[in-house]
N, C-alpha and C positions, 0 to 999 in steps of 0.2 A: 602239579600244584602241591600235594602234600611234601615234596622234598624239601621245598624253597618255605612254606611254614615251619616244616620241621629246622633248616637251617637260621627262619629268624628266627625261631626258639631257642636254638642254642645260642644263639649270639645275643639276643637275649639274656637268658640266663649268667653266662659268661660278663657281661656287660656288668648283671648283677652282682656277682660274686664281687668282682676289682674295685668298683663302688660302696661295698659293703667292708672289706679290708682296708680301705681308702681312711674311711669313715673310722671303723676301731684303733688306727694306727694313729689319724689324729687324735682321738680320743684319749690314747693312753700317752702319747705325748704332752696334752693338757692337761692331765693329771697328774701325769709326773713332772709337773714345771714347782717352781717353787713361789706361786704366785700365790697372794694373800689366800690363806682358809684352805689351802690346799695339804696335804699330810706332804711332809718333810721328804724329800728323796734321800735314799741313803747315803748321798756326797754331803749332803748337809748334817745327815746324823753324826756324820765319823766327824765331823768339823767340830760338831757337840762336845761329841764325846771327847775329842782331841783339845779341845778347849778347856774340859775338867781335868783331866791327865795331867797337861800342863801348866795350871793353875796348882796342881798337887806337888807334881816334881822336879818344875823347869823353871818356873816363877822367880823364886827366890836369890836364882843367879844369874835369870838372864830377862829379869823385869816380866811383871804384872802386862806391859804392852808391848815386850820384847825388846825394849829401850836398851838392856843388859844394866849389867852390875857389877859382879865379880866375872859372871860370864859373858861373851864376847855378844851386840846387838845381834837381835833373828829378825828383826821389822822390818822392813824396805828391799834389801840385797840377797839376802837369804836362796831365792832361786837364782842371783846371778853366782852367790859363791858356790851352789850346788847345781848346777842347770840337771843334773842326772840323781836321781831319787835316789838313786843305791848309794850314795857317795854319801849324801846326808843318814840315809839307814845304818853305815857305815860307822859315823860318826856319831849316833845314838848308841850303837850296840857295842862297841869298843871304848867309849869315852876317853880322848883325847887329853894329854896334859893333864888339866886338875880336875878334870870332869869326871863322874861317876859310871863304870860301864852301866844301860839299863838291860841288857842280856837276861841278865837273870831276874829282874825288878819289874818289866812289863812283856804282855805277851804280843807277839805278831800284830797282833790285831790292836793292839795298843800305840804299838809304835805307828805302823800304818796309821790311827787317827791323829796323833801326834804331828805326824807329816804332815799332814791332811791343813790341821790346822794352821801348822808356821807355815806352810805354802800360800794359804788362801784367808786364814781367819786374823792374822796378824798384822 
């Protein structure tokens, strides 16, 4: 008799743990959602931030809503002309034609939220 206690004890416990991990996984997926009142996940901060960047250095030539200007539109097609992120990083960090390299004007992590934003915020 004590074996089979001690086995539903462990299974038990066991039972416990999976339930318990169950439990904090949804948790931290609820939290990390970007549902009203909830803190911003960091997809949405770099969106932010790539939002001000380019409002600072992409704005003025290729439109306030990406619409373009002197520079070619980024609204609508943007992931069809770049389906592969490197090729658009590419074309940030090289500046094409009459475009300005930004290599040396934003960092890594600039560019990346810049992405960020003509991919998903525009």
């Amino acid at each position: 008799m004590p074996d089979r206690t001690r086995r539903l004890t462990v299974v038990a416990a066991v039972a416990a743990v999976v339930v318990a991990v169950a439990v904090a996984v949804g948790a931290m997926q609820w939290l990390g959602s970007d549902s009203p009142g909830s803190a911003p996940t960091p997809k949405s901060e770099l969106v932010s931030e790539g939002a001000a960047i380019y409002s600072q250095h992409c704005q003025v030539c290729h439109g306030a809503a990406g619409q373009g200007g002197t520079g070619p539109a980024l609204a609508g097609d943007l992931i069809d002309r770049f389906p592969d992120v490197d090729d658009q990083r590419a074309v940030i960090l090289l500046g094409p034609k009459s475009m300005p390299s930004f290599a040396t004007r934003l960092t890594d992590k600039e560019i990346d939220a810049v992405i960020e934003f003509t991919r998903s915020g525009l």
